[in-house]
N, C-alpha and C positions, 0 to 999 in steps of 0.2 A: 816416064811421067814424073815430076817434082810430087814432091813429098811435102813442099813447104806452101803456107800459103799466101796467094797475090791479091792484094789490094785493088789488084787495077783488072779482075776477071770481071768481066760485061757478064757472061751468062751462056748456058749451052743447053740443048735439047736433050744432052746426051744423059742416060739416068745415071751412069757411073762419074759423069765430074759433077754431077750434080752433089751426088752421096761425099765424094773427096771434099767437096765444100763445105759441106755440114761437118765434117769427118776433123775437116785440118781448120777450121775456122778459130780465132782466137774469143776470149772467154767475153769481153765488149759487146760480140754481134751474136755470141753466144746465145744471150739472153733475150735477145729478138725471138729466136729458138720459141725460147720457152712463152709462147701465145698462144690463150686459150679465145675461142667466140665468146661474144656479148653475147645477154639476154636479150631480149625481144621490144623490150621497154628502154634501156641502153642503149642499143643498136640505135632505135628512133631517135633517144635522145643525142648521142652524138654523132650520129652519119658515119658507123666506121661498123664492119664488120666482127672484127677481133682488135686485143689489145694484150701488150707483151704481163704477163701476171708476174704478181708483188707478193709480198708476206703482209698478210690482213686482208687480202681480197675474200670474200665469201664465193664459193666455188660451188656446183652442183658435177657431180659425176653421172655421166652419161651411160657408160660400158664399164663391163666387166664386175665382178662380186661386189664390190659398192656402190652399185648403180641407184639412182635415187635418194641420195645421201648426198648432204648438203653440209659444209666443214669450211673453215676460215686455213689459207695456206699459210704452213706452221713455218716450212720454209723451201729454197729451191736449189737444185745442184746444174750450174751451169754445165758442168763436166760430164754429168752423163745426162743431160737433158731431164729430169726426173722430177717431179712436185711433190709435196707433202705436204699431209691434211693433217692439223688437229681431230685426234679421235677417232684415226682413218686405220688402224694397229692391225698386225695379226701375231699372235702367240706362239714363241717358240719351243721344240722341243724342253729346254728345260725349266719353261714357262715364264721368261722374259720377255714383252713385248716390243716389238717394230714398230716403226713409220714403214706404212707399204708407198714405194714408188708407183707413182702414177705419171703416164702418158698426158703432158699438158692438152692432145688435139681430144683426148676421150671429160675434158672438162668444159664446163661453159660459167665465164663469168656471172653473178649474180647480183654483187653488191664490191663497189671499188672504194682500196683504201683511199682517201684523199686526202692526207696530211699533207704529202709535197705539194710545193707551189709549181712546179718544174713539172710533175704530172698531169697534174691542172691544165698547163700550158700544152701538152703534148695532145691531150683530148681535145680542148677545143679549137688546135690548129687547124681541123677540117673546117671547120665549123663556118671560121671567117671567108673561109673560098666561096 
């Protein structure tokens, strides 16, 4: 099985080239990765499910220890899929604080940055269909 990755893979059922895809993907489609769900008022307002998150989205956390907790993302690591919350810490043995990685699918957007025009365009490309 190649190690490197194809441009040109349609798609398989299979769970393991599934995982190689994600695995061997380069950092561009990477960030497709990292999409969290719309709110519920969002959702309506643009016609789309999920949308890939940015630094300044308002995020609410669904699962795990900060569950309920609502934080603007401080920033994102394509490389190991990972999101970061403003205020989001835990404290280390010699009591220096962390950004805790968090899983993008355990977030739901809340509130989107919209400074870009180029984002703008990307939301309401459903729209006109």
């Amino acid at each position: 099985m190649k190690r490197k990755f194809s441009a040109s893979w349609v798609g398989s059922k299979k769970p393991s080239k599934q995982r190689k895809f994600r695995a061997n993907a380069p950092l561009h489609l990477r960030h497709k990765f990292l999409s969290a769900h719309l709110a519920k008022d969002l959702k309506k307002k643009y016609l789309r499910r999920s949308f890939p998150l940015r630094k300044g989205d308002t995020v609410k956390v669904l699962r795990g220890a900060f569950k309920k907790r609502t934080a603007k993302v401080s920033s994102l690591n394509p490389r190991t899929l990972k999101v970061y919350l403003d205020g989001i810490q835990k404290q280390r043995r010699d009591g220096t604080k962390v950004n805790v990685p968090l899983e993008p699918s355990n977030l739901m957007i809340t509130e989107l940055a919209l400074e870009d025009k180029e984002r703008i365009k990307a939301l309401e490309r459903k729209l006109k269909r």
